[in-house]
Every structure is written in C-alpha cells, then in structure tokens.
N, C-alpha and C positions, 0 to 999 in steps of 0.2 A: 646504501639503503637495502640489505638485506632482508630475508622475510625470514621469520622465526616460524617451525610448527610443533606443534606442544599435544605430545597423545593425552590419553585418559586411561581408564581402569577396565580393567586389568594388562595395558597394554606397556609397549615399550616404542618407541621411536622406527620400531620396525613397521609398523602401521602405515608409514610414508613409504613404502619403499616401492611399491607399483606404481606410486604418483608422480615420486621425484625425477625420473628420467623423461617424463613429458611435461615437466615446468618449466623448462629451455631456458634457464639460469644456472648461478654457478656460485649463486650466493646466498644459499640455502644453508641455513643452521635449523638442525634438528635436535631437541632439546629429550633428555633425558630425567622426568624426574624425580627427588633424591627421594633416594627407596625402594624407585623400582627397578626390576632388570637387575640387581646387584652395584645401584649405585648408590654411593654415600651420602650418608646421612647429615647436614652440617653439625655441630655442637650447637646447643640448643633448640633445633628443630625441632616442634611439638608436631609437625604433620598434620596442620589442623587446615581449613579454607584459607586463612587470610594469611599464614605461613607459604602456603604455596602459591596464593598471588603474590606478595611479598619477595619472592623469590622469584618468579617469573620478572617483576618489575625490572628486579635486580637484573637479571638477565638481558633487558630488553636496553637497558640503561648503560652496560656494557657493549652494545653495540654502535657503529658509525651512523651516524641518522635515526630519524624516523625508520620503523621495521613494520614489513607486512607483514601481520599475527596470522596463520591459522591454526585451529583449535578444533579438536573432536573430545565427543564425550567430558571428562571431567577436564580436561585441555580446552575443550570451548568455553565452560565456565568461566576459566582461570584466563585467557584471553581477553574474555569479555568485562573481567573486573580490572585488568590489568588494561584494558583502553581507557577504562573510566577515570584509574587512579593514576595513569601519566599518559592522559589523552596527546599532547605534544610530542610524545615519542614512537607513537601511531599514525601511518601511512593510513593503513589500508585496513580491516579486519574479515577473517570469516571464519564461520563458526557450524556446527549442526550436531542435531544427536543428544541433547541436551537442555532440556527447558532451563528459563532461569524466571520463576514464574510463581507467586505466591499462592496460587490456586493448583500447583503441583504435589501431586502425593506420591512421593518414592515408587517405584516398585518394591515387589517381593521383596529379591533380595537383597536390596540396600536396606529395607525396613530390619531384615534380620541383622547386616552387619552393625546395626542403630542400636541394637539392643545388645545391654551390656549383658554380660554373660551367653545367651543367645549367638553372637556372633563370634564370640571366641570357640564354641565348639560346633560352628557350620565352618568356620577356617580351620580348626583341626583336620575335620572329615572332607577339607577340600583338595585332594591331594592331584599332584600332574594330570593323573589319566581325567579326573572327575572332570575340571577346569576344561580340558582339551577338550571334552564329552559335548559340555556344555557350552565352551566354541561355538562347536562344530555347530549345534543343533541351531546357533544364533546367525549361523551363513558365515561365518568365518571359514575361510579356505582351509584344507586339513592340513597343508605345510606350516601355515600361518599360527592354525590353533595349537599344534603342536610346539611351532615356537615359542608360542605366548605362555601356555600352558610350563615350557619348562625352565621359565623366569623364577616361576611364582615361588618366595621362598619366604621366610619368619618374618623377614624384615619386613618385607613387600604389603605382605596379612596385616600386620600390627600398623602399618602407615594407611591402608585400605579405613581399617576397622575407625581409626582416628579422626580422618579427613569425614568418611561419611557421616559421623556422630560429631562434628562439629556442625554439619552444613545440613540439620534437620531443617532448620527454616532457613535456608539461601535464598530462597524465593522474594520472601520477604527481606529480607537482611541485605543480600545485593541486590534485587531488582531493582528499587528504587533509587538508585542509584545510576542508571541507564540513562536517563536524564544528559548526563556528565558526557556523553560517546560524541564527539565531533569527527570520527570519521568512516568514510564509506566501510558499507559492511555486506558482507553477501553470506546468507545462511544454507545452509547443504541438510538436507533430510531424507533418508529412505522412507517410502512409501508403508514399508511394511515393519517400522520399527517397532517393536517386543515394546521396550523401554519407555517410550515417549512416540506416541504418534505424530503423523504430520500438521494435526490443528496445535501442536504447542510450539513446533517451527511458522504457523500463522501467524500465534500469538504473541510471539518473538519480534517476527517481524512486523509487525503493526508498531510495536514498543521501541523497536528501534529504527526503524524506516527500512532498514536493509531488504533487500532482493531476495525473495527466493526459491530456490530450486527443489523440485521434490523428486527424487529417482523414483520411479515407478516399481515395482516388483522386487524393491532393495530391500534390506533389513537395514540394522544399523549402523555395522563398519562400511560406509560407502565409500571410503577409500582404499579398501580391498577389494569389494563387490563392482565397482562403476569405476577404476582409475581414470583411465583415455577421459570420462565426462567428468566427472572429476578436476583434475589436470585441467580442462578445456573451459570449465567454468570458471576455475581461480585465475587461470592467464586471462581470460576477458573482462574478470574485474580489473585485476590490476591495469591492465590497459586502458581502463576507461570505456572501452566499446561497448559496453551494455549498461 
C-alpha cells in the first residue's frame, strides 16, 4: 500500500524532498510528470487535463494495493480526479493549493498561459533567471527556486501552455464530479497563498468533507515552507488519529 505524491507547476518531484525524510515510510513513490524536469513525453500525449489524470490512474493502477494520493498545486487536481475516476484504488487522499471549484477564476498568469498567442511569448521571455525571480518572490526557498527554475525547458513550456488551456473550466468540468470520492481526505493550504486563498481550501473542503489544515503565514509551496507540519499532518491522517 504505497503512497504516491504527484507535484504541480512549474515543479518537479523535488518539492517532496523536505517532507519525505519525516513520513517514516519506505514506500514512497514520487511521481515525475511527463514533460517536466526533462521527462518523456509518452507517443500520443496531448498534455491536456484528462491525459494527465489518465496517466496518474495509469500509475496508481500499477501499483500493489490501494495508494495514498498526495497532490500539490496542479498534482492536487490530478489526485483529486484520479480518486474519483478509480476511487477503489485510493486509500487515503490529500491535496492543497488548488481549488477545484466552478466559481474559480484563474490567476494572472495562468489567464496568460490560456491565451493562445499571449502565452507563447510570456514563455519565450520566461527564461531560468525570470522563473527563479519569481520563485523566489512566491516564498519558494532560493536553493529550491533555483532548482525549479533550471528544469524549465521547451518541452516543459509547451506541456504548461497545453494542460492550462485545456482546464479553463475544470472547475466545472471536474468538480462535479467530487460526488465519486469514497475516501478520507485531508486538505493542506498556506494562509497567505498568491494563487488561491484559504476560503477556496474551505470551499474544497465542504465539497468533499475532508479536513483541513491552514498554515498560518505560508504562501503556497507548503511543503517547502512548513515540511516537519507538513510530514506531521499526512502521518496523522494516514493513521487515523485525527
């Protein structure tokens, strides 16, 4: 019964790495996915929403049991449709950083990556230093934004640009869907997220019953910002004791 964790955008699987050494397991799969970080692409992969829950399923379906999902940013989405669309194969879920909410209006600049043309020359002009810039300014730690930052390569841009002009109306489109979720879920939110404030992690959580947690003075990588709380809130889900 392994737990799977699945980052988001603009990230790579390095976003777990302060968490993982206080999840006191050993059967942690860290999920990579294709496009970013210089991972491959499958043949036919349009890099759209429902290619990437599709793929997550796939993944979750190759593992021995039920798997506990966590998911941040566009990984919590992809968790979250992927409980719904093989609820049997889910333990456990948690999620934050991400509304999934039909009353949700993008940010900035996803609205830019939405628009075609528009968003191919803000990913031009988005080169390592910019991305790390803008990191940084997001509370991403500077080792971290720097990593992140020097992933970021054609491939990565063109799967960005794809996935978020698919998923203009996810809100609507998977929300409704939520319905489907049969199991415990715990939601994670910084207090002080840019992106999505902490009433859309309320709103989340009403929709799905899940628990949740709001880091006080966090932005929105709370698994760089708050590890140890973190860590401390997903072992006591999985545990049962809260």
């Amino acid at each position: 019964m392994p737990a799977v964790l699945v980052h988001g955008v603009p990230d790579t699987e390095r976003i777990w790495r302060a968490v993982l050494p206080a999840l006191g397991r050993a059967d942690v799969v860290t999920l990579r996915l294709p496009g970013f970080g210089g991972a491959p692409v499958p043949d036919g992969f349009d890099a759209t929403k429902d290619a990437y829950a599709r793929w997550l399923v796939e993944q979750i379906a190759a593992q021995p049991g039920p798997v506990d999902l966590v998911g941040h940013d566009w990984g919590a989405l992809l968790v979250l449709r992927a409980a719904c669309l093989a609820p049997e194969r889910v333990r456990t879920w948690v999620a934050g950083g991400a509304p999934l909410d039909p009353e949700y209006v993008w940010h900035r600049a996803a609205q830019l990556w939405q628009t075609p043309e528009v968003g191919e020359k803000v990913m031009a002009q988005t080169t390592p230093a910019a991305m790390e810039k803008a990191l940084a300014a997001a509370a991403v730690p500077p080792d971290d934004a720097r990593e992140a930052a020097g992933r970021l390569d054609a491939t990565m841009k063109d799967c960005i640009l794809r996935l978020y002009r698919s998923a203009i109306t996810v809100g609507r489109e998977w929300g409704a869907d939520l319905v489907r979720l049969r199991a415990p879920g715990l939601l994670l939110w910084g207090a002080a997220d840019p992106y999505a404030g902490p009433e859309w992690g309320e709103r989340l959580a009403k929709a799905t019953g899940a628990r949740l947690v709001i880091f006080p003075g966090c932005s929105h990588w709370w698994s760089l910002e708050r590890p140890a709380e973190v860590a401390a809130e997903i072992r006591a889900h999985w545990s049962g004791l809260r």
